[in-house]
C-alpha positions in Angstrom: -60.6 26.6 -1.1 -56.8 26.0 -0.7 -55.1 26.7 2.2 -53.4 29.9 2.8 -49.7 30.2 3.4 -48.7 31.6 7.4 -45.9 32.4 8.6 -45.0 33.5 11.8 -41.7 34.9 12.1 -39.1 36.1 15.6 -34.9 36.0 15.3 -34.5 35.4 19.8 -37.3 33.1 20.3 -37.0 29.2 19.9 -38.8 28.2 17.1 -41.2 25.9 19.1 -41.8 29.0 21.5 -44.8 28.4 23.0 -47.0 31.5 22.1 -45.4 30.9 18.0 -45.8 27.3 17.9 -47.9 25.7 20.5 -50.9 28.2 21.0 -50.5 30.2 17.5 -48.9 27.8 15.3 -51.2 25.0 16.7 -54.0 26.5 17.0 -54.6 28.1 13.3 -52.8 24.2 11.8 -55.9 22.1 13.2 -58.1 24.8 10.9 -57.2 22.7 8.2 -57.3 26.3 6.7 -53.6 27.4 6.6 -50.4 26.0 6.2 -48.3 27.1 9.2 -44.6 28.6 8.6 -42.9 29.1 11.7 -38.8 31.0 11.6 -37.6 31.3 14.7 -34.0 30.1 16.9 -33.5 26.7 16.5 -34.4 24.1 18.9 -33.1 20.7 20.8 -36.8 19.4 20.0 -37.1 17.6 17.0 -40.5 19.0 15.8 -42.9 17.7 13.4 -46.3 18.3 12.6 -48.2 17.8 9.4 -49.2 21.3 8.5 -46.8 23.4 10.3 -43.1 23.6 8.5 -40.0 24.8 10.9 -37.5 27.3 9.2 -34.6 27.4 12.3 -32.0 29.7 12.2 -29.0 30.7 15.1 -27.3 30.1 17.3 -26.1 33.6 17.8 -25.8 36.2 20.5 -27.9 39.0 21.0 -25.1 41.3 20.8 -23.4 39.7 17.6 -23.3 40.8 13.8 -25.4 37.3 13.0 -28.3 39.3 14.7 -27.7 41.7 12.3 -28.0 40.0 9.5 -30.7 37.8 10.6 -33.7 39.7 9.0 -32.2 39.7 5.6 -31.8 36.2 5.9 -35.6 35.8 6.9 -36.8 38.1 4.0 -35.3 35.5 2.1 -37.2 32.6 3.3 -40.1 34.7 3.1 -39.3 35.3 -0.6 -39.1 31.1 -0.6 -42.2 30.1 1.4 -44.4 33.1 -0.3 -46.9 33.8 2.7 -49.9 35.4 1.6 -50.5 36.5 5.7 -47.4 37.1 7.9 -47.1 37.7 11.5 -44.4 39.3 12.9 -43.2 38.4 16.2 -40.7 41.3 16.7 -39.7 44.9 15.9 -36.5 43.7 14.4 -38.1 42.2 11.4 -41.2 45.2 10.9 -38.7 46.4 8.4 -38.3 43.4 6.2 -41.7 42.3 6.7 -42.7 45.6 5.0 -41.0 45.4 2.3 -42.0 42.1 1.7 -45.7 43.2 1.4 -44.3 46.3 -0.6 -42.8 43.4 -3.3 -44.9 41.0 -2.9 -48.0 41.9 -1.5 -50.0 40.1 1.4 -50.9 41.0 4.5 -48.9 41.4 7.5 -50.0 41.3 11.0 -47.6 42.6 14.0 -47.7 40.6 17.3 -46.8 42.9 19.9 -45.2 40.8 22.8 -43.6 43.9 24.7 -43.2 47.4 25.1 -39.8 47.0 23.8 -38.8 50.7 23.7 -39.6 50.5 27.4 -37.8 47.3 27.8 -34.9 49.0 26.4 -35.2 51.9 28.3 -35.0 50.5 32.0 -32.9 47.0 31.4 -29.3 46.7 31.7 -29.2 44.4 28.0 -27.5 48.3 26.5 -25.2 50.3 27.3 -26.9 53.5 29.0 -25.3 55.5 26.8 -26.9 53.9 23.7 -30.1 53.0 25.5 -31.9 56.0 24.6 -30.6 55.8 20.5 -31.3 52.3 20.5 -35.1 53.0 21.8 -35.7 55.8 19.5 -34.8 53.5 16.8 -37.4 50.6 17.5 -40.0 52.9 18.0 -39.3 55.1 14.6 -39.3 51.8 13.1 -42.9 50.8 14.5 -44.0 54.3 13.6 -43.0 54.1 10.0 -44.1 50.5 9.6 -47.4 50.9 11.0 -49.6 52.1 8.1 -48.2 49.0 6.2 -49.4 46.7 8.7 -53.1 45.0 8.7 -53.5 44.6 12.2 -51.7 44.3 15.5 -52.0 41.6 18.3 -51.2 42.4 22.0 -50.1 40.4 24.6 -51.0 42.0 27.0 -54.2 44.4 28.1 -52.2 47.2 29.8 -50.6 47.6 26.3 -53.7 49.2 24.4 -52.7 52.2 26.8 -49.0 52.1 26.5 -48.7 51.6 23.0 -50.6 54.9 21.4 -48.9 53.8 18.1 -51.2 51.1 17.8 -54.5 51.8 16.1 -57.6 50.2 18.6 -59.6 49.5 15.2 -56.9 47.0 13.8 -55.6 45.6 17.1 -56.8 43.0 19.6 -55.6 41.8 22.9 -54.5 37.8 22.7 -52.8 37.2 26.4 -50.2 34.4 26.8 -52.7 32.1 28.7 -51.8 28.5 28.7 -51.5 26.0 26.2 -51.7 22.2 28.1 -49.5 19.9 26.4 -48.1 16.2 27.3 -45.8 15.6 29.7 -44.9 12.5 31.7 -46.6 12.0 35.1 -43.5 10.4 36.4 -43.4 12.1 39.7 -46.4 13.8 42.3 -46.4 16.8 44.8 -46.8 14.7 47.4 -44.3 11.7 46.8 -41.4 13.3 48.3 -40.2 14.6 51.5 -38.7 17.8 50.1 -40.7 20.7 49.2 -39.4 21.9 45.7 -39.9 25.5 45.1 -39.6 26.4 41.1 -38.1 29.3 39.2 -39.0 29.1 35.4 -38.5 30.7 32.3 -36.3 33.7 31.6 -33.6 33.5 34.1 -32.1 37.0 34.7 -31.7 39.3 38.1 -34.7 41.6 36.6 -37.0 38.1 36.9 -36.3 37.7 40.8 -33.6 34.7 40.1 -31.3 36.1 42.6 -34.0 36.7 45.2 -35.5 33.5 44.6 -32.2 31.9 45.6 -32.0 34.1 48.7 -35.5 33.5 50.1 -35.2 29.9 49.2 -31.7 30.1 51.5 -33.3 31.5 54.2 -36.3 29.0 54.1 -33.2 26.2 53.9 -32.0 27.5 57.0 -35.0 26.5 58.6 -35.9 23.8 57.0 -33.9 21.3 55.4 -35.6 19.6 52.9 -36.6 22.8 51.0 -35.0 22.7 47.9 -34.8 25.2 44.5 -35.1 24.2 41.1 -34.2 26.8 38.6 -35.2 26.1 34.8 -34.8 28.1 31.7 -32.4 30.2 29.4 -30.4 33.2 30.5 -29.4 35.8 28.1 -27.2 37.7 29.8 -24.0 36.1 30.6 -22.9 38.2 33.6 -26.5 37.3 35.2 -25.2 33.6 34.1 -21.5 33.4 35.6 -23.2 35.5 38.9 -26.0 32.4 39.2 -23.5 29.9 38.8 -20.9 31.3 41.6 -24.4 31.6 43.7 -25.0 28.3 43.5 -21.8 26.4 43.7 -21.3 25.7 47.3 -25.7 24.8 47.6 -26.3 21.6 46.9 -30.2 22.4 47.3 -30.6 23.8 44.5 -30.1 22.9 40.7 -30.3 24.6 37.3 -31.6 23.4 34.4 -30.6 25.7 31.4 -29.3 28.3 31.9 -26.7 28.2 28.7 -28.9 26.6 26.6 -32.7 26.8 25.5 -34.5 24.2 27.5 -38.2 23.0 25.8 -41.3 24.2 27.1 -42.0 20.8 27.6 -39.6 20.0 30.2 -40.3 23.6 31.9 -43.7 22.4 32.1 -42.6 18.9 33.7 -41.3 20.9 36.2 -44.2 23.3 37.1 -46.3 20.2 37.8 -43.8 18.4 40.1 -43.1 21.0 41.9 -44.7 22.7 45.4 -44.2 25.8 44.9 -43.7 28.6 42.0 -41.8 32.0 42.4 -43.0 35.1 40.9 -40.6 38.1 41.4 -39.9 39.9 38.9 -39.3 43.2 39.3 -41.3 46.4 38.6 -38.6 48.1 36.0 -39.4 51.4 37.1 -43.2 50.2 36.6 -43.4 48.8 33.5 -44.0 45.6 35.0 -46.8 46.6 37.2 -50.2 46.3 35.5 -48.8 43.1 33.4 -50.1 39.7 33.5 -47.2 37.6 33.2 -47.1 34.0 31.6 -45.8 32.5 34.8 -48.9 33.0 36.1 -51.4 31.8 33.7 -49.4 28.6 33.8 -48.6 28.1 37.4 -52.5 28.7 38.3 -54.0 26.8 35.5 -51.4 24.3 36.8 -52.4 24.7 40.1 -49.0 25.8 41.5 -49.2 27.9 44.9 -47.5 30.9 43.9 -44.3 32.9 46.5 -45.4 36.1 44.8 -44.2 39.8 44.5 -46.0 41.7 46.2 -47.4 43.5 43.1 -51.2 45.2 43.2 -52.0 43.5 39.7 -50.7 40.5 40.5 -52.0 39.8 44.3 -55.7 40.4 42.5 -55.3 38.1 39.8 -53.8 35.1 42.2 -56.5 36.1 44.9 -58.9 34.9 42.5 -58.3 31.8 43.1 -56.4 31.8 46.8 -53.1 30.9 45.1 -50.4 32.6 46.0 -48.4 34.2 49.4 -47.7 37.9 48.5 -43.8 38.3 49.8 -41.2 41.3 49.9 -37.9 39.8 49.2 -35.9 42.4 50.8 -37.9 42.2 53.9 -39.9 39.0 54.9 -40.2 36.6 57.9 -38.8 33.0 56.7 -40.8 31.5 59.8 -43.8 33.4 59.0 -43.6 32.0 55.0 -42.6 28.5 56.1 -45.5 28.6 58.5 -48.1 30.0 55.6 -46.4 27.3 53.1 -47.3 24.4 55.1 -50.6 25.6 56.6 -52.3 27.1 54.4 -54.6 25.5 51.6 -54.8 26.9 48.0 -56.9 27.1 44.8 -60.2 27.2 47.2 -62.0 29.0 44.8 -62.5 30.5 41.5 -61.7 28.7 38.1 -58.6 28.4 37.0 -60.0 27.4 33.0 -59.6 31.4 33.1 -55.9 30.6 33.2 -56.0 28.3 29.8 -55.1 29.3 26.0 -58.9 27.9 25.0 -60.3 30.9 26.0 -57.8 33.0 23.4 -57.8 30.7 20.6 -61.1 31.3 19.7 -60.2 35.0 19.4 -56.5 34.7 17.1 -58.8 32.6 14.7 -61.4 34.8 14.5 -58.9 38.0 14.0 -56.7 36.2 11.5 -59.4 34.9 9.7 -60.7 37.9 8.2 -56.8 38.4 6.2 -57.1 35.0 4.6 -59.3 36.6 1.1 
């Protein structure tokens, strides 16, 4: 039987993103059943890989006329690569990804990785006064997409109640759980005298950046060899130029990123070396509440003791395992933390093989699988 043509398709993520490439991409590849198409932003990581092919596109700015035009553009490559199953990564290509299947047939699949329409509703990325247009848009487009589409994948559990548009008897839940990959072991927890405290991934003021810096300050205060490493991309450049000015006069603390996509690699990297993990993102008005966020699949299966939000959800899942120290940022005792930070001994039970992508993968190939006749 010959192998049947995938693609998996975003315009803002990297196009080694680690839920596209690394757990999807990879994951369906080793198969040796389908021939992996990934679009997505391009990368600094040269990427190769016998059965997955890279289509890059970008730079551009998510408020630019490049975004615009980006879906046309990746109807065409669709046109090119001829996918007979594609999954959709994003609401802004539901509409080109139907009318592929309306031209050419196929089956398309779309991978729900937020409640955008929410997202929209409660983040600063819009004006408020086009906020509510803008959301009404995305979710008339999932609404008129969705009896075109052969299933749906969701990231996350709490979204089989969020999302009613989503039929339950064509969806399945695949979480963002993590994907090991190589990295150099060039440096231990324990080697240094400094205690490194991490913020990874998104960087932006609704992700806790700003209080991570001012926790981490107050922890400096008291003890000098604490020190913050901030890695990742940030979006917005307000939230960028603000960081910066945070950070100028605090030589404690260093960003990687920030302007430019860093690999997932080198984020990665970091989460091993360092002693500590932040997880602060804010509620959003509650959106974020019941969510299970990537950061801490990969800081537990990592083994990272978490400085966490004090979120419900959250507090039960690290509790599981005795990782984390549940913290207020607007009102906490630094002495107190220090004290907990250096006393206190994590991961002293549960299993954190919950935490890993194996227990997923065997779920996407089982789901895609029945769109390959």
């Amino acid at each position: 039987m010959n192998n049947t043509k995938l693609l998996i398709a975003s315009t803002l993520k990297p196009i080694d993103d680690s839920r596209m490439y690394e757990k999807f991409g990879v994951s369906l590849a080793k198969t040796n059943e389908y021939e992996v198409n990934i679009i997505g932003f391009t990368s600094k990581n040269t990427l190769t890989h016998n059965s997955i092919h890279f289509f890059p596109h970008g730079p551009f700015g998510r408020m630019s006329f490049d975004r615009v035009a980006n879906p046309f553009k990746t109807l065409k490559t669709y046109i090119k690569v001829k996918p007979k199953v594609i999954i959709c990564n994003t609401h802004e290509l539901l509409i080109v990804t139907s009318i592929y299947k309306i031209l050419f047939g196929g089956r398309i699949i779309y991978d729900v990785r937020e409640n955008y329409v929410k997202n929209i509703q409660n983040t600063n990325v819009f004006n408020p006064i086009l906020r509510p247009f803008i959301a009404a848009y995305v979710r008339a487009k999932e609404l008129m997409t969705k009896p075109l589409f052969d299933g749906f994948i969701m990231a996350e559990r709490v979204y089989t109640k969020q999302l009613s548009f989503v039929p339950p008897h064509k969806s399945i839940v695949i979480e963002n759980k993590f994907m090991p990959v190589e990295v150099a072991d060039n440096e231990s927890r324990t080697n240094s005298e400094n205690t490194v405290l991490l913020y990874s991934g998104t960087i932006s003021a609704s992700n806790g950046v700003f209080d991570a810096i001012k926790i981490t300050d107050e922890l400096h205060k008291l003890d000098s060899n604490i020190r913050l490493r901030i890695i990742g991309y940030c979006a917005l450049k307000k939230d960028l130029r603000e960081l910066q000015e945070a950070i100028s006069d605090k030589d404690y603390i260093e960003l990687i990123g920030g302007d430019f996509l860093v690999p997932h690699q080198q984020i990665i990297q970091e989460i091993k070396n360092a002693d500590f993990g932040f997880v602060l993102k804010k509620p959003n008005n509650g959106i974020n509440d019941d969510k299970i966020l990537t950061r801490l699949f990969e800081y537990s299966a990592n083994k990272l003791p978490i400085l966490l939000l004090n979120n419900p959800t959250w507090v039960k899942f690290c509790n599981e395992f005795n990782a984390a120290i549940p913290i207020n940022p607007n009102h906490f005792d630094p002495t107190e933390t220090l004290a907990l930070m250096k006393n206190t001994s994590f991961y002293t039970q549960g299993n954190t093989k919950s935490s890993l992508w194996e227990s997923e993968e065997y779920k996407l190939l089982d789901f895609i699988a029945q769109f390959r006749g």
